[in-house]
C-alpha positions in Angstrom: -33.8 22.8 13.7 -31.3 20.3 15.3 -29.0 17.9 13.3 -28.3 14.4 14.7 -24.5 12.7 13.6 -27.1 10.2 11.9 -28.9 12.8 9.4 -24.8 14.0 8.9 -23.4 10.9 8.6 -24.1 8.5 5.4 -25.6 4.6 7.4 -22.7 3.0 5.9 -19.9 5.3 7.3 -21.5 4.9 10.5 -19.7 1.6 10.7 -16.1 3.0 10.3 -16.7 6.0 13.0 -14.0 5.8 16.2 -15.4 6.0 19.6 -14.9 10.1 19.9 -17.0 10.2 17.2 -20.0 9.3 19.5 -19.9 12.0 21.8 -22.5 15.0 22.2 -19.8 17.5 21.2 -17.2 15.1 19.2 -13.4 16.6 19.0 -11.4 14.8 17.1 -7.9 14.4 14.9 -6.9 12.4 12.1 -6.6 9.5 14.0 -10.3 8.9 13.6 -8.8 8.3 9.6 -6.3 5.4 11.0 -9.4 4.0 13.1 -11.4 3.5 10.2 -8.2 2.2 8.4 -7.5 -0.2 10.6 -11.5 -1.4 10.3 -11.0 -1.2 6.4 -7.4 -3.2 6.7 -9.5 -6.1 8.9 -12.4 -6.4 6.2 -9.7 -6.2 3.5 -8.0 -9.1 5.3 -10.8 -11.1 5.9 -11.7 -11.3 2.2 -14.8 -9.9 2.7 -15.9 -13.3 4.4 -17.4 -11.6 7.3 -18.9 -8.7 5.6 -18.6 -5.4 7.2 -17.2 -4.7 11.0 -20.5 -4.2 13.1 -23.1 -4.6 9.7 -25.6 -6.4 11.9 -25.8 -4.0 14.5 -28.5 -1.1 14.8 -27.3 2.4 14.7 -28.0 2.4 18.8 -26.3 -1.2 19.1 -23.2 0.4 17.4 -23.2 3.3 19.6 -23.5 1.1 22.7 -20.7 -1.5 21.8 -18.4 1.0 20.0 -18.4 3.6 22.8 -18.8 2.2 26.0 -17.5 -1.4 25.2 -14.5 -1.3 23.6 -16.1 -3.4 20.7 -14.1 -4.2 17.2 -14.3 -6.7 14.8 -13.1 -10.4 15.4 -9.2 -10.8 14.6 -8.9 -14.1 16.2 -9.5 -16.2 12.7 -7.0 -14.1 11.1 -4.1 -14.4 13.5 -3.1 -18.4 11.3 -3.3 -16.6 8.3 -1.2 -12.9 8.5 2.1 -12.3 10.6 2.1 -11.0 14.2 2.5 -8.1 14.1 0.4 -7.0 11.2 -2.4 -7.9 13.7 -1.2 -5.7 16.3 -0.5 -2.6 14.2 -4.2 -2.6 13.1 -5.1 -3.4 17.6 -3.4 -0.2 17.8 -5.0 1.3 14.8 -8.2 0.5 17.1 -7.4 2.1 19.9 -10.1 3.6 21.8 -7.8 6.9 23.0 -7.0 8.3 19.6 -3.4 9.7 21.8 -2.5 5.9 21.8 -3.8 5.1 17.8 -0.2 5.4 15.5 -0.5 8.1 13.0 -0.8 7.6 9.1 3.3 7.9 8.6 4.1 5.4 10.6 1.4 2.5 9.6 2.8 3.5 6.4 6.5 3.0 7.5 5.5 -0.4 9.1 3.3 -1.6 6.7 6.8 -1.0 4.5 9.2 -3.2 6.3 6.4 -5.9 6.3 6.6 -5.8 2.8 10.0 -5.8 2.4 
């Protein structure tokens, strides 16, 4: 009996997977934790205005735009509201090479001199 990533996977944790997630033998790091970080930052951010990153795609559309086309939630109506570089940190939070995503220290340390 074979297992797909969606019998594995709970639907709404689908939405906060990083790209390595969707490959046929997925190897990944703890950066897929700041990926869906950053996703959970943007919908924290947005007030919960625009629901969920990705919620009207289909499990296949989600595949399709997250792995092969870079896709991640709108940050354009944000950019009047937050600082700078808030916005970048979570851009790099979504990068598609995990090697490139910061790791959880140093969000941490730069959310921290945001706030101070």
């Amino acid at each position: 009996m074979t297992t797909s990533l969606f019998s594995c996977v709970p639907h709404h944790t689908l939405l906060l997977l990083a790209p390595e997630f969707w490959s046929v033998n997925p190897s990944y790091t703890e950066k897929v934790d700041v990926y869906a970080c950053g996703l959970i930052f943007w919908e924290i951010m947005t007030w919960g205005t625009c629901g969920y990153p990705y919620q009207d795609y289909s499990e296949h559309e989600l595949y399709e735009a997250v792995k092969y086309h870079d896709a991640r939630p709108p940050i354009s109506q944000l950019t009047s509201i937050y600082p700078r570089n808030l916005l970048v940190l979570i851009m790099e939070m979504w990068e598609t090479n995990p090697s490139l995503r910061p790791s959880m220290n140093h969000v941490v340390e730069r959310l921290s001199t945001y706030l101070t």
